[in-house]
ROZAMAR-85217 format. One record per residue (C-alpha): x, y, z; residue in one letter; chain. Coordinates in Angstrom, 2 decimals. Each point is the difference from the previous one (the first is absolute). Layout:
N
+---------+---------+---------+---------+--------+
:      xx :      yy :      zz : residuo : cadena :
+---------+---------+---------+---------+--------+
:       X :       Y :       Z :       a :      A :
...
+---------+---------+---------+---------+--------+
***
This chain:
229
+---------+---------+---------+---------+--------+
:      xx :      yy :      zz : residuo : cadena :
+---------+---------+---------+---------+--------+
:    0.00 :    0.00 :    0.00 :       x :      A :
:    1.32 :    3.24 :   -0.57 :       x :      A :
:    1.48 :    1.46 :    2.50 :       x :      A :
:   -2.30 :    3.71 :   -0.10 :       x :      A :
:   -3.23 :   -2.01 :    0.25 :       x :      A :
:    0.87 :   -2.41 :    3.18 :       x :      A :
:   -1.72 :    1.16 :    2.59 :       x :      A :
:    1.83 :    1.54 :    3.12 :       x :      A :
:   -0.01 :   -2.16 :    2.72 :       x :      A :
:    2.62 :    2.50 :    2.81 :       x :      A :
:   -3.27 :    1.61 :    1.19 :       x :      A :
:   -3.46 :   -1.58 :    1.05 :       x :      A :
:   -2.78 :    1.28 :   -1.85 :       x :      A :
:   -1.90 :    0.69 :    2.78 :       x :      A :
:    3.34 :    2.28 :    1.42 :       x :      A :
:   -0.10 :    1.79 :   -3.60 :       x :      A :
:   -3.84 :    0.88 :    0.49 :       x :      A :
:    0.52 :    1.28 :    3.55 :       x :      A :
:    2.83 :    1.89 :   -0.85 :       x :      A :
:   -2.46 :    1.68 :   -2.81 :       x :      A :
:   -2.29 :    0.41 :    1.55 :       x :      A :
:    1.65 :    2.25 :    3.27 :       x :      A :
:    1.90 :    2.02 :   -2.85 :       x :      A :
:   -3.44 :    1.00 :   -1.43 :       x :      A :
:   -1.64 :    0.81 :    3.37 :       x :      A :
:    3.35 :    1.73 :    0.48 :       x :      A :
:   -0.85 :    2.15 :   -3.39 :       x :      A :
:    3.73 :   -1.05 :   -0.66 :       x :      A :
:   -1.33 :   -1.27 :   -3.81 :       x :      A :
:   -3.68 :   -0.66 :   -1.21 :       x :      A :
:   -1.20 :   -3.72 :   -1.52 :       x :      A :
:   -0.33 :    1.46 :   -3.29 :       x :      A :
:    3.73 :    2.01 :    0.23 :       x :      A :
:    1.44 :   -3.96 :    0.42 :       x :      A :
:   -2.42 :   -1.64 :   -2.15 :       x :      A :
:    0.90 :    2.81 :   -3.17 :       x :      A :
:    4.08 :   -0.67 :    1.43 :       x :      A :
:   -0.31 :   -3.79 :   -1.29 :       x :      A :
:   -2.04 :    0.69 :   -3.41 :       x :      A :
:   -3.37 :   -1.07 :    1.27 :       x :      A :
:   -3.66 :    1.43 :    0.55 :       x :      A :
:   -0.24 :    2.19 :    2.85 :       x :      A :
:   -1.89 :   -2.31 :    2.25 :       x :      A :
:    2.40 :   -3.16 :   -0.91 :       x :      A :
:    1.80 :    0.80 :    3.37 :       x :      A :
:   -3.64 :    1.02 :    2.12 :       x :      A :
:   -1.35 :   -3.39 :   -0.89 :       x :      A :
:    3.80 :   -1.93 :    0.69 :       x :      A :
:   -0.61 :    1.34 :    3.96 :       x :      A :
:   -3.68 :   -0.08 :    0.55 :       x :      A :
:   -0.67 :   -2.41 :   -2.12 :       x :      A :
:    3.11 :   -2.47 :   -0.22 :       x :      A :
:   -0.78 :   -0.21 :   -3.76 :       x :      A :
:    2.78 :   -0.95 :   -1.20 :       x :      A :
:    1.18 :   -1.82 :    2.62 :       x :      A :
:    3.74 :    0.76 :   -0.76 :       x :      A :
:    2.03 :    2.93 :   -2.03 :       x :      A :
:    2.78 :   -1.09 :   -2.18 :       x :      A :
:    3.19 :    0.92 :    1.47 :       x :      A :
:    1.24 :    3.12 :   -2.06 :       x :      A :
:   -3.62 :    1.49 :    1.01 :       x :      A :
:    0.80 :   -1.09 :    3.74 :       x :      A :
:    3.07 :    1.90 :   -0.44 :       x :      A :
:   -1.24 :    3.28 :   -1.36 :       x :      A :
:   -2.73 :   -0.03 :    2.64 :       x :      A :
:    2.66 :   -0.08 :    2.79 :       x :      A :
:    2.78 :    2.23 :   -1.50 :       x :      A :
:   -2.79 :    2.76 :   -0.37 :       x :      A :
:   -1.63 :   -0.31 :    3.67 :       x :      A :
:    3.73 :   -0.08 :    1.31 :       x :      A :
:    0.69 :    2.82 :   -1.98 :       x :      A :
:   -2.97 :    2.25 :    0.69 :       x :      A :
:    0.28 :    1.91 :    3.22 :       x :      A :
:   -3.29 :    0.17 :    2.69 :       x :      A :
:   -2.21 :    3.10 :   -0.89 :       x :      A :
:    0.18 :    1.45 :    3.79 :       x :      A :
:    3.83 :    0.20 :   -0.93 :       x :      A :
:    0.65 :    3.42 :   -0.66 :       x :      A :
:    0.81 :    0.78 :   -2.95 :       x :      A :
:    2.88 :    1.92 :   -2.21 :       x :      A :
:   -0.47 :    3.49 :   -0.82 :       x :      A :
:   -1.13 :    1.07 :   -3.60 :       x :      A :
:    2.55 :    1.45 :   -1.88 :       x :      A :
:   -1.28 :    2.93 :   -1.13 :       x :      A :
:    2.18 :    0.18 :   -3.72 :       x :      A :
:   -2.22 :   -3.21 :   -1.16 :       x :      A :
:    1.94 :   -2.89 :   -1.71 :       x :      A :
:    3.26 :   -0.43 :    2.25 :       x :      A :
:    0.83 :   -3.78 :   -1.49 :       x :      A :
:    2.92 :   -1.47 :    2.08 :       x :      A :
:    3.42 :    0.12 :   -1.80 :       x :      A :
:    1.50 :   -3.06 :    0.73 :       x :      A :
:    4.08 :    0.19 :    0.97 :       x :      A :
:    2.23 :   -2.32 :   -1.12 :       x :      A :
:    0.62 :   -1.51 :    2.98 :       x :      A :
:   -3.13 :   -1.43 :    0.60 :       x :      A :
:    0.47 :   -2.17 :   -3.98 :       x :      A :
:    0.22 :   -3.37 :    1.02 :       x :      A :
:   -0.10 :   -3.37 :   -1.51 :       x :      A :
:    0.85 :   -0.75 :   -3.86 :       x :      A :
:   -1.64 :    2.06 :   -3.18 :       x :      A :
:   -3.14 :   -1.76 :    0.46 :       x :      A :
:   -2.53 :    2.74 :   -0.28 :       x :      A :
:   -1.48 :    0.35 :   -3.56 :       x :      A :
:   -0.87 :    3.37 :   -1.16 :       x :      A :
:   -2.48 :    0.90 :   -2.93 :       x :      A :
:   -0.93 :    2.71 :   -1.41 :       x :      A :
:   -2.97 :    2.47 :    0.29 :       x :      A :
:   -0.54 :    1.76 :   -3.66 :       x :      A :
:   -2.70 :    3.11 :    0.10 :       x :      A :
:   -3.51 :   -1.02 :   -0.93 :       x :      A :
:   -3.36 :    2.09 :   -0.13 :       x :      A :
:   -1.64 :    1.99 :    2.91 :       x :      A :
:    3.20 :    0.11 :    2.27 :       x :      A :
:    0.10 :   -3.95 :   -0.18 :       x :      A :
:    3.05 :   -1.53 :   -0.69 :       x :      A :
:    0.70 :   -3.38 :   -2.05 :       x :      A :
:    2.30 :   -2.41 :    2.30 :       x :      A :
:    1.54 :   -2.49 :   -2.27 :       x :      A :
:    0.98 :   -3.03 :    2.17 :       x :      A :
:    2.63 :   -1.46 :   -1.87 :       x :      A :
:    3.31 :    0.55 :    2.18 :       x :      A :
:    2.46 :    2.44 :   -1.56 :       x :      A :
:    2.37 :   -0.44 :    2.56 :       x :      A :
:    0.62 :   -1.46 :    3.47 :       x :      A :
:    1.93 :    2.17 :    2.39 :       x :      A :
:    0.86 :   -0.63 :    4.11 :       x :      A :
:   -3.21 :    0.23 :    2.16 :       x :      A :
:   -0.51 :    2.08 :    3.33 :       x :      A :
:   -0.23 :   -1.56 :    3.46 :       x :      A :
:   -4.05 :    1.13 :   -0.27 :       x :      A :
:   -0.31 :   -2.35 :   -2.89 :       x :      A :
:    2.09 :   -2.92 :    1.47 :       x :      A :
:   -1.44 :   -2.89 :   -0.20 :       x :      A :
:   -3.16 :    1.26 :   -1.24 :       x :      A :
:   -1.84 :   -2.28 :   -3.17 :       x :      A :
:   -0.89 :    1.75 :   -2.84 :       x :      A :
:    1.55 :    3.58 :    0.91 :       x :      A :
:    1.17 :    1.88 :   -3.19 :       x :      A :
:    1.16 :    3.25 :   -1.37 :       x :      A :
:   -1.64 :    2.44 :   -2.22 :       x :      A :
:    1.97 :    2.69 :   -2.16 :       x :      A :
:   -2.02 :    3.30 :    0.16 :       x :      A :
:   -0.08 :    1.99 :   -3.67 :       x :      A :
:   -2.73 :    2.28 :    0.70 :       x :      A :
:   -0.22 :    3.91 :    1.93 :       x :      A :
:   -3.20 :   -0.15 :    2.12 :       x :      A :
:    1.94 :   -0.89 :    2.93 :       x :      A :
:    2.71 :    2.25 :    0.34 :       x :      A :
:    2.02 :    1.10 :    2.52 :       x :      A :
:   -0.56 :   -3.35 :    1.11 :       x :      A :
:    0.99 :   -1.93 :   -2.86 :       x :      A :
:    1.66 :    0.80 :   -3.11 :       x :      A :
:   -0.07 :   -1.04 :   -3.24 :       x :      A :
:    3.02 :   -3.42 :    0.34 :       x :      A :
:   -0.53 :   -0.51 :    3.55 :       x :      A :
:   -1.18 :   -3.48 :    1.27 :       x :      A :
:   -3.30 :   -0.70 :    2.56 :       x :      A :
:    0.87 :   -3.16 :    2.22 :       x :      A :
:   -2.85 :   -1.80 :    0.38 :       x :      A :
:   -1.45 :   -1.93 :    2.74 :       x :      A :
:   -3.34 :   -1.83 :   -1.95 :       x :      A :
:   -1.42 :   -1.67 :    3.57 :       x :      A :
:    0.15 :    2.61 :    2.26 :       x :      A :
:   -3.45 :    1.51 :    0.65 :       x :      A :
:   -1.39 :    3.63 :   -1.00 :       x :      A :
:    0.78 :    2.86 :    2.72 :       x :      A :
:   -0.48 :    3.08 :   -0.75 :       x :      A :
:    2.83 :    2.67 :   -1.00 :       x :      A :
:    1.86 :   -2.31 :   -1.27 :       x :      A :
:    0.85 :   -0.22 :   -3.93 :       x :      A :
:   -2.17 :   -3.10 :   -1.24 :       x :      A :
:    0.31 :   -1.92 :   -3.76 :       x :      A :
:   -3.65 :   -0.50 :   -1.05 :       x :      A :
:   -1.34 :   -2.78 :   -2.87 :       x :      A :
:   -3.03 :   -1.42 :   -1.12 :       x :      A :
:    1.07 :   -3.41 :    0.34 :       x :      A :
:    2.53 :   -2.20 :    1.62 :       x :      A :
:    3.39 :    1.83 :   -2.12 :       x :      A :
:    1.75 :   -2.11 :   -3.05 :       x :      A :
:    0.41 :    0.35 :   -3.48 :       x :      A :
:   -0.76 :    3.58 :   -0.83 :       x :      A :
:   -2.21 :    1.30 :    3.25 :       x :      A :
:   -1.46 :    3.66 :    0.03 :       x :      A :
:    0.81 :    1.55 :    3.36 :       x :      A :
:   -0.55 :    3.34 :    1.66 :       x :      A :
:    3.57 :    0.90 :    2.51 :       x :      A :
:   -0.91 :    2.88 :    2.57 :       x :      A :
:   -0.42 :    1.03 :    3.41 :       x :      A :
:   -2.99 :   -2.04 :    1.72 :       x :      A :
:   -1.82 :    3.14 :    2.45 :       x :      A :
:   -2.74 :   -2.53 :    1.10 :       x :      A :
:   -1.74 :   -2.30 :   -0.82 :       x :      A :
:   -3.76 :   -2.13 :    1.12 :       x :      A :
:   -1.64 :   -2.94 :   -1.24 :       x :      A :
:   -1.06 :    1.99 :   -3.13 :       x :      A :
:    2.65 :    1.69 :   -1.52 :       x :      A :
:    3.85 :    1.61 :    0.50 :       x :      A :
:    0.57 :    3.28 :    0.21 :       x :      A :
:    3.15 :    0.88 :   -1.81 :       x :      A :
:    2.53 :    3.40 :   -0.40 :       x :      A :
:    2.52 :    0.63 :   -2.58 :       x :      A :
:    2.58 :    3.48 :   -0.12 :       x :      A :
:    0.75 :    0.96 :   -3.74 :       x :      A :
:   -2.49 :    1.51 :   -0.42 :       x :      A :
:   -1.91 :   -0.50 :    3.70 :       x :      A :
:   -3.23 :   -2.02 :   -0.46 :       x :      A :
:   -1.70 :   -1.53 :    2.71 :       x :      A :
:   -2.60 :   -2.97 :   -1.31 :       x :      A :
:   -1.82 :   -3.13 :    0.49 :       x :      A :
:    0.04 :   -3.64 :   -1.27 :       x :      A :
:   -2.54 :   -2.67 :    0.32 :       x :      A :
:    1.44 :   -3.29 :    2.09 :       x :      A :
:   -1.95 :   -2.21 :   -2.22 :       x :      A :
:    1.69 :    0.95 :   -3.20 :       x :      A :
:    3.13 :    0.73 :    1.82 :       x :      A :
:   -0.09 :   -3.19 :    2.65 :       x :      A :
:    3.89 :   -0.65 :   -0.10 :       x :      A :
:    2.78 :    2.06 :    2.24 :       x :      A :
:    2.92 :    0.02 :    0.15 :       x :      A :
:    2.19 :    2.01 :    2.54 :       x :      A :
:    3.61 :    1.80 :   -0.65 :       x :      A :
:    2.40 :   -0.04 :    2.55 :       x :      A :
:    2.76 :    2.02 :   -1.43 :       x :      A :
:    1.82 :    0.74 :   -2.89 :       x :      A :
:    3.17 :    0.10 :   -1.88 :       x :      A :
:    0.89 :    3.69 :   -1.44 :       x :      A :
:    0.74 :   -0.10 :   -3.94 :       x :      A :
:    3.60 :   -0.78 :   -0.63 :       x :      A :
+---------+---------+---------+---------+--------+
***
């Protein structure tokens, strides 16, 4: 059996739905945040805790599920201050590389309506940042557009984290669907955000707008970036 669709046996399921279910009473994540972070409906996860249907999660599903609880703090935890310049992506130092030139980056070409065309088809693999160590299915994108300068210019790379979950002001890579081939995308600063829609804000020139979460269901967070050689 292929190893991806074994089931994950290192945590009981009955552990996994507790642990669920005190991270949404926590409002640390939502059931439909973790059900849209595997690829499923929104109420696949819902109906896994209240329901026990299914029974079991595959393991790379148990995984995500865990990494993003772990990695989302409680909401009583106070929280950072807003920067008040917008877009303030994390340039990452080259101390923190780590690991071989694993990371494949693509390449984001300008499409219609401030969308952008991300081609994912590796044109290069470079060293990876300690935030994306160890973390399946993390890529690179290479930014060609304006709309989000000072923050990024044209050449510079977004690292991206695809399984952490939305929080707002933070810079967020938006698709339709789960991203391969040729995926449209949207690549901004995620304001806020409810079951219905994200509110999104770009800098050149300023615009402030909203997209709907059903035609948009897929996000993906940055977590830094590396400055155009």
């Amino acid at each position: 059996m292929d190893a991806g669709n074994e089931i994950w046996d290192a945590i009981p399921m009955d552990q996994l739905r507790h642990l669920i279910r005190e991270a949404v009473d926590a409002k640390k994540t939502t059931y439909k945040d973790l059900s849209i972070a595997i690829g499923k409906n929104h109420a696949y996860i819902q109906q896994f805790v209240e329901r026990e249907s299914p029974r079991e999660l595959r393991e790379r599903d148990v995984r995500t599920i865990t990494d993003l609880i772990s990695a989302t703090p409680d909401a009583g935890e106070a929280s950072q201050p807003r920067s008040p310049t917008g877009f303030n992506p994390q340039i990452v130092p080259g101390e923190q590389l780590v690991g071989h030139r694993d990371l494949p980056i693509f390449v984001a070409a300008q499409g219609g309506d401030g969308h952008v065309i991300v081609t994912f088809d590796a044109v290069e693999y470079v060293k990876r940042p300690s935030v994306l160590e160890g973390v399946k299915g993390a890529y690179g994108i290479y930014l060609t557009g304006t709309s989000m300068i000072p923050a990024y210019e044209p050449g510079d790379m977004a690292l991206v984290h695809p399984h952490l979950p939305p929080a707002r002001d933070k810079d967020v890579v938006l698709y339709h669907v789960p991203p391969a081939n040729d995926a449209e995308a949207i690549i901004k600063r995620l304001v806020s955000f409810n079951d219905r829609e994200w509110t999104l804000k770009q800098y050149n020139p300023y615009l402030e707008f909203t997209e709907s979460r059903v035609e948009w269901s897929f996000c993906h967070r940055v977590v830094g970036k590396y400055s155009a050689r």
